[in-house]
C-alpha positions as CSV (number, residue, x, y, z in Angstrom):
1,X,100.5,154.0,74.2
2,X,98.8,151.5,76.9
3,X,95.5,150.2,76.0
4,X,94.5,148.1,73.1
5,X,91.6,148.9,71.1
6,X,89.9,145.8,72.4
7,X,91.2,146.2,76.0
8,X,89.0,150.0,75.8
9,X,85.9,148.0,74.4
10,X,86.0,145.9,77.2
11,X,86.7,148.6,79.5
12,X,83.4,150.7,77.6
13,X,81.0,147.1,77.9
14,X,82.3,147.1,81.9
15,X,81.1,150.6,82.5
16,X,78.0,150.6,80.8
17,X,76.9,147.2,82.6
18,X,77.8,148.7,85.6
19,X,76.0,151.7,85.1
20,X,72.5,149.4,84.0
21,X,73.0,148.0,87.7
22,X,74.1,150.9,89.9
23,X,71.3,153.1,87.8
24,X,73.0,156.1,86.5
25,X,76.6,156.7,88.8
């Protein structure tokens, strides 16, 4: 469909480090 199952947990592990630095956005 688009995405590879590694390419989202990548994606997931971004976000969430991102959110640790922003705080909560």
């Amino acid at each position: 469909e688009g995405l590879k199952p590694d390419d989202v947990l990548k994606v997931i592990a971004f976000i969430r480090s991102n959110s640790k630095i922003t705080g909560n956005e």
